[in-house]
Every structure is written in structure tokens, then in C-alpha cells.
C-alpha positions as CSV (number, residue, x, y, z in Angstrom):
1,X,21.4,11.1,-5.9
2,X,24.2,8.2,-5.0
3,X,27.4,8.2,-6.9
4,X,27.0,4.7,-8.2
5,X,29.7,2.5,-9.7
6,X,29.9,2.4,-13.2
7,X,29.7,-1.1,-13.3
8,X,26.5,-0.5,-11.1
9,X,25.0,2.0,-13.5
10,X,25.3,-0.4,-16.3
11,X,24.1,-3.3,-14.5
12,X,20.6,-1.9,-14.1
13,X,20.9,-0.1,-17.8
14,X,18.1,-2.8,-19.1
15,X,16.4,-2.4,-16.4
16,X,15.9,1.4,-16.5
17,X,15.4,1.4,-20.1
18,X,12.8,-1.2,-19.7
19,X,10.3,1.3,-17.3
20,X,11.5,4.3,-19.5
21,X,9.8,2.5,-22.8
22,X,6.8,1.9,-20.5
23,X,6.6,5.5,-20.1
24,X,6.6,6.4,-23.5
25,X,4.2,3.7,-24.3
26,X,1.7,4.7,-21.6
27,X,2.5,8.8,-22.2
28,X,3.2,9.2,-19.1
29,X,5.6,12.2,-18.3
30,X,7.6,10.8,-14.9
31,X,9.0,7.7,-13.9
32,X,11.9,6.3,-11.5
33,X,13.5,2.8,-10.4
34,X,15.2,2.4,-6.9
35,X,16.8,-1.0,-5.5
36,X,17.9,-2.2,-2.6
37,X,20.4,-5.2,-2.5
38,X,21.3,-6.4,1.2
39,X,21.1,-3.0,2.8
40,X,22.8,-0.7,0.2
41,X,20.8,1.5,-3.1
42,X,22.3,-0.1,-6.1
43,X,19.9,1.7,-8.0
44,X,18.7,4.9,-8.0
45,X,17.3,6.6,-11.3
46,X,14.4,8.4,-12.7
47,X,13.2,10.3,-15.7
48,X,11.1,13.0,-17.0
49,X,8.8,16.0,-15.9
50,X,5.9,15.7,-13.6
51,X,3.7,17.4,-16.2
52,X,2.9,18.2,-19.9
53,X,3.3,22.1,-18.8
54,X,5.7,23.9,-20.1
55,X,8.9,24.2,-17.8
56,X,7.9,21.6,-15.8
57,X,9.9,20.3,-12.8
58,X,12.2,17.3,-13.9
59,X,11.7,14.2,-11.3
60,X,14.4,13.6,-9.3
61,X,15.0,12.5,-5.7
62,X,12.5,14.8,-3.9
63,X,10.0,14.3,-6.4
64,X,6.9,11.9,-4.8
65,X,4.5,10.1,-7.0
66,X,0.8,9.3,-6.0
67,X,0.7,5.6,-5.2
68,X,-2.7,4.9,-5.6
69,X,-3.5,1.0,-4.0
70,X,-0.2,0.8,-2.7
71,X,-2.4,2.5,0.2
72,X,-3.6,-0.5,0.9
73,X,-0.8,-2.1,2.0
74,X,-0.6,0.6,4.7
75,X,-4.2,0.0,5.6
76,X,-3.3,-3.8,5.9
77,X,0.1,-2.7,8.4
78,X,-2.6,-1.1,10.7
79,X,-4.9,-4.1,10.8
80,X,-2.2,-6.7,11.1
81,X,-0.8,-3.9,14.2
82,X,-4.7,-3.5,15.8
83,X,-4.6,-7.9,16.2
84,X,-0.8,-7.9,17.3
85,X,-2.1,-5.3,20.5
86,X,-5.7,-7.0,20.4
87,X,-8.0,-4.3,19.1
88,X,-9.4,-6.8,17.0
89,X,-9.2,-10.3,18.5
90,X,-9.3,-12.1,15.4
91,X,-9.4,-12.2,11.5
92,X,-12.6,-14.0,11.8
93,X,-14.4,-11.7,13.3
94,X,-17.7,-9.9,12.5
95,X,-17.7,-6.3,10.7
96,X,-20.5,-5.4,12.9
97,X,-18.7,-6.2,16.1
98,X,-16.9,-3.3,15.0
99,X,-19.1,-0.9,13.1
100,X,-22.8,-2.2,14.7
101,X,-24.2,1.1,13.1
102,X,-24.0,-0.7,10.2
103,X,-25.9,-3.7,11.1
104,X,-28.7,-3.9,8.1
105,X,-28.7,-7.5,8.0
106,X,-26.1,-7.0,4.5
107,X,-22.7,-7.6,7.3
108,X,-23.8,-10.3,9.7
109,X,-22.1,-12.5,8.0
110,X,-18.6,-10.7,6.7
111,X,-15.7,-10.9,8.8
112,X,-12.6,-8.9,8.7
113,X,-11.1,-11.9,7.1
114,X,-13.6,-10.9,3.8
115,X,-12.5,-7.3,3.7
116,X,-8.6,-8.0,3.7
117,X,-8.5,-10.3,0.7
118,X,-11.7,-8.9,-1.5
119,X,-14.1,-12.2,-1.3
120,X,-16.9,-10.5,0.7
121,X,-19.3,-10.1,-2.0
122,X,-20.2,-6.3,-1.3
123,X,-21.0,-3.7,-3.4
124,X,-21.7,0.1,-2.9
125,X,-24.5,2.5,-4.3
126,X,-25.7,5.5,-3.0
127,X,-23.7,5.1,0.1
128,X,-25.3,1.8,0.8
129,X,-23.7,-1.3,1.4
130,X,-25.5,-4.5,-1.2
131,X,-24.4,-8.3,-1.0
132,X,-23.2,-9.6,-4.7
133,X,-22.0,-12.7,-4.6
134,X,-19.4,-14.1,-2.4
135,X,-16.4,-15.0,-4.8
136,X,-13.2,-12.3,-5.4
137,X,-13.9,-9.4,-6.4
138,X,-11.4,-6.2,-6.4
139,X,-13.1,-3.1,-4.7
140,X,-12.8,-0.3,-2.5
141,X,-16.0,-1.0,-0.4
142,X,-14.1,-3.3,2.1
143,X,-11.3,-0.7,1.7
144,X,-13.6,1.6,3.1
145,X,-15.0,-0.1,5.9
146,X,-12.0,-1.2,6.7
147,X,-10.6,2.3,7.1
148,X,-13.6,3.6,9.2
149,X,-12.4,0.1,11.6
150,X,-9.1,1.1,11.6
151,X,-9.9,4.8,12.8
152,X,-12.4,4.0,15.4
153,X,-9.9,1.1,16.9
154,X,-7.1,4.0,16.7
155,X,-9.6,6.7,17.5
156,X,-7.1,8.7,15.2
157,X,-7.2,9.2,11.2
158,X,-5.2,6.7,9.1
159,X,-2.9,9.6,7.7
160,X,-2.1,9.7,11.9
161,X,-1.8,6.0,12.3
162,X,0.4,5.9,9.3
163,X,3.0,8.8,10.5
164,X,3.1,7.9,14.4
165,X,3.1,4.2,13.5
166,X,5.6,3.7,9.9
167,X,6.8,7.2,9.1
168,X,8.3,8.0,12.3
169,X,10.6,4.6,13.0
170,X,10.9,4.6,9.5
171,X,12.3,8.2,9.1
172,X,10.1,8.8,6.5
173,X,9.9,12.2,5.2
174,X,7.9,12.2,1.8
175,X,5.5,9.9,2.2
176,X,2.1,11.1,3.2
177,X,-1.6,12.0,2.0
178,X,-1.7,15.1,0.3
179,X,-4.9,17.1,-0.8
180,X,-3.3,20.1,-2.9
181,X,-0.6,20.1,-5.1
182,X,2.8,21.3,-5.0
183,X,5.9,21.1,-6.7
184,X,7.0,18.0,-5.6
185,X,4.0,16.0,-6.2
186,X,3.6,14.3,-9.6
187,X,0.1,15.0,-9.7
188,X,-3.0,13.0,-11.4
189,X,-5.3,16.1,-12.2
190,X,-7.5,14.7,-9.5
191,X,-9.3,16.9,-6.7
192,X,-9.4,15.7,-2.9
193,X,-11.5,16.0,0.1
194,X,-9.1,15.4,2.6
195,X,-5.9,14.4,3.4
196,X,-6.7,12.1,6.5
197,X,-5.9,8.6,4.7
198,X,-10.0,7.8,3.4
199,X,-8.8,8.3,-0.3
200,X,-6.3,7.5,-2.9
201,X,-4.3,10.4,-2.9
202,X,-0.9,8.9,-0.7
203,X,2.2,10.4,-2.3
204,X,5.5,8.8,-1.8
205,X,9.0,9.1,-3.2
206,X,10.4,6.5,-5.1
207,X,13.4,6.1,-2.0
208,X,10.5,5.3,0.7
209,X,8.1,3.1,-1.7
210,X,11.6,0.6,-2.3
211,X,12.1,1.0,1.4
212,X,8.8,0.6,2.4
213,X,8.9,-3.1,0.0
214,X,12.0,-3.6,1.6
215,X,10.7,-3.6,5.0
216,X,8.1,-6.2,4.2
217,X,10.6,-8.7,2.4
218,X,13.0,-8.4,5.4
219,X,9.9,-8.5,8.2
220,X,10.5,-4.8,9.9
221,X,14.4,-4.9,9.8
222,X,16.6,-2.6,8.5
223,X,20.3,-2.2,8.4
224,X,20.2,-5.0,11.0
225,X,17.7,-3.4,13.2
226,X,14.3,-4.5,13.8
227,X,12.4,-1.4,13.2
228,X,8.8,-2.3,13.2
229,X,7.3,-6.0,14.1
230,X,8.5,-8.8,12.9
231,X,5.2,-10.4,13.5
232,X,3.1,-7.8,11.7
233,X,4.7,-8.4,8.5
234,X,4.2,-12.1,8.8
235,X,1.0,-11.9,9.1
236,X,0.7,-9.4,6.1
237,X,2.4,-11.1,3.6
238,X,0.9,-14.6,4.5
239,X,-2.1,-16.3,2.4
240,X,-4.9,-15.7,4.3
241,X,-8.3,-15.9,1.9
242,X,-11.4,-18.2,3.0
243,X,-10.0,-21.7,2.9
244,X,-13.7,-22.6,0.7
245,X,-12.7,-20.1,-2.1
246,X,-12.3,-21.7,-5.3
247,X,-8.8,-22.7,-6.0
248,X,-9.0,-20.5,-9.4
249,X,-9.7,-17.2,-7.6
250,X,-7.1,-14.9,-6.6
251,X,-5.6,-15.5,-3.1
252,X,-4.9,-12.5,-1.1
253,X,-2.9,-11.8,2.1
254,X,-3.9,-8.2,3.7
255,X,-5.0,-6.9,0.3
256,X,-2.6,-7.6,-2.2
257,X,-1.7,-11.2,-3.9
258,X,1.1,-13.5,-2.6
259,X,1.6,-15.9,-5.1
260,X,4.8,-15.0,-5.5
261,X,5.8,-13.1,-2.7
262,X,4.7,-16.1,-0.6
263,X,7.2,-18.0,-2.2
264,X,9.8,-15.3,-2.0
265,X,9.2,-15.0,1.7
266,X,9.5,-18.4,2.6
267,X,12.9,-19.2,1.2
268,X,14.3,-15.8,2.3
């Protein structure tokens, strides 16, 4: 924990109260707000247990909370990474250049482009791949395939690519997928396969998630340094859904919305 000014503390009071009422609301047992202001924590707080059991662990700084589709965003840093070195030559390219074990006739038409920003139409039953539609649509199927991309490009696991590629220059020490608990996990109750990056089970603490936001909004630099590639977050945090998809539909950079962030980004 930082030894924050008073006048800090009390700054962010509404704040912090704001997410604690949230957490009643929702019964949820843990929560925690960290921000970053032009290089230095101005706030650091959290609240709670990480579960109903009886003499629970209280959350605090080492405690790391299961992220769920936050993922994605790392899957969309790998992506953005495999076109900067040229694995994949371009956002428009064909899934089946890349997985052509799946060639069933359902992917000859969906590109990369399709599985970043959700408008390629595919469902999943029985582990088969189905075309529905071709408007937005939030699911895990071009999640998936994008994963098995990723790891056959890196001939590594995500989990891997993560920590060699964003833990590692990052100095990130709690941020990982886990597949059994342990006392600093807030767990979900949830059983997991693996721990190789191919489901939702990436825990982080609330210190690397605001870092991990913070990279993005100052495109890989930290404290001055450029720490990962500027490019690669330019890429990620730019609008980059079909130009044909109807204006009322969602529009999506790798994975998650830029309305706003777009707008954020381009005045910073």
C-alpha cells in the first residue's frame, strides 16, 4: 500500500465509495480501485474478503482477481504483435490461410478482420463451427479460433506468449492463468482445464490491470520509457470493423469497443 496524501485519499473518496456500493449491490465479497495520473498511483484502495467463508483472506495488494474478457485484450496484443513481425500479413486475411484443417466451406469467407471485432456471423455446437448471420455478435468462437491462430503462429501457448511477450518488460508478477486456487486468487467457484491461456481463468491484481490500461492509453510507454511497441497499441485501440457494417452496430478495435477510447486516444 502507498502512503497517500490526505488530500489524495479524499479526492478519490466518491470514487471508492461509488465501486464499494456496487459491491454490496451485486453481493459481491471483494473489490479494489487503482489510478494512475502522469506516472504516479494516486489511488490505491480495495475492500472486502475474497469469499463468503468464514475467516476469509481480506483483499489487499497481493490479492489478484479473475479478469474474465479482459483476456481478450491480451489475445488482441498478440495479434496486433504476429502483423507488426508479419506472421500474419494482413487483417484481411482468410482464417483458413491459417487454420486450413478447418476448411468446411463455413470459413472461406472470414478473415481475421471478422474474429477481432465479433461480426463474423459464427456460431459453435458440438465443436463445430455454423455461419449465423454476418452482423455483431459477442462470442467466444472467434476468441477461440483466434487463440488456436495465435499458438500455431507463436508455436507456444498464449499463457507463454503473454509472460515472454507483456509480463516480462512489463515486470509483471501477478498476472497470469491459473487453474487451481490459492490464497491470493479471488476465486469464481469455477473448475479449469488448463492454465495455457484457452480459457477465462486470467487472474490479475488490481496494480497490473491499471498498469496494463495504462500502457495502452500511453502506447507501450512507461515512466518515459517505451516498453512495448508503440505501433502495436495503435493498431489495438483503433476502429477497425468491416467498413459495410451498419452504422448502429457496435464498432470494435481488437476485441473491445472504442467509442470512447478512440476519442480519448486521439486527443491524448
Amino acid at each position: 500500500m502507498l502512503n497517500l496524501e490526505k488530500a489524495e485519499v479524499e479526492s478519490f473518496k466518491a470514487i471508492n465509495d461509488y465501486v464499494s456500493e456496487v459491491k454490496s449491490k451485486i453481493s459481491a465479497t471483494a473489490a479494489a480501485t487503482f489510478i494512475i495520473h502522469n506516472d504516479r498511483i494516486v489511488n490505491e484502495w480495495y475492500s472486502g474478503v475474497h469469499d463468503n467463508f468464514k475467516n476469509s483472506r481480506l483483499v489487499d495488494a497481493e490479492s489478484r482477481f479473475n479478469v474474465a474478457s479482459v483476456r481478450k485484450t491480451f489475445l488482441g496484443f498478440s495479434i496486433s504483435a504476429a502483423l507488426q513481425q508479419r506472421k500474419i500479413k494482413s487483417l484481411d486475411d482468410l482464417v483458413i490461410d491459417y487454420l486450413n484443417d478447418l476448411d468446411n466451406g463455413v470459413l472461406d469467407r472470414t478473415t481475421i478482420r471478422h474474429l477481432l471485432t465479433h461480426t463474423h456471423g459464427l456460431k459453435s455446437r458440438d465443436s463445430r463451427c455454423f455461419l449465423q448471420g454476418t452482423n455483431w455478435n459477442y462470442n467466444n468462437v472467434g476468441v477461440n479460433l483466434l487463440i488456436e491462430i495465435t499458438q500455431r503462429l507463436y508455436k507456444m501457448p498464449l499463457a507463454q506468449i503473454i509472460e515472454e511477450h507483456v509480463c516480462l518488460p512489463m515486470e509483471f508478477k501477478q498476472t497470469g492463468w491459473c487453474k487451481e486456487q490459492n490464497d491470493k486468487l479471488v476465486w469464481l467457484n469455477e473448475q479449469y482445464a488448463n492454465d495455457q491461456g484457452t480459457e477465462a481463468n486470467l487472474f490479475m491484481s488490481a496494480r497490473e490491470l491499471a498498469y496494463w490500461g495504462y500502457v495502452h492509453l500511453n502506447r507501450g510507454v512507461i515512466d518515459g520509457k517505451q516498453i512495448l511497441a508503440e505501433k502495436i497499441f495503435k493498431q489495438t485501440t483503433s476502429i477497425i470493423s468491416p467498413a459495410d457494417l451498419k452504422h448502429e452496430l457496435p464498432r470494435n478495435g481488437f476485441f473491445f469497443g472504442l467509442y470512447k477510447m478512440s476519442r480519448v486516444l486521439q486527443q491524448s
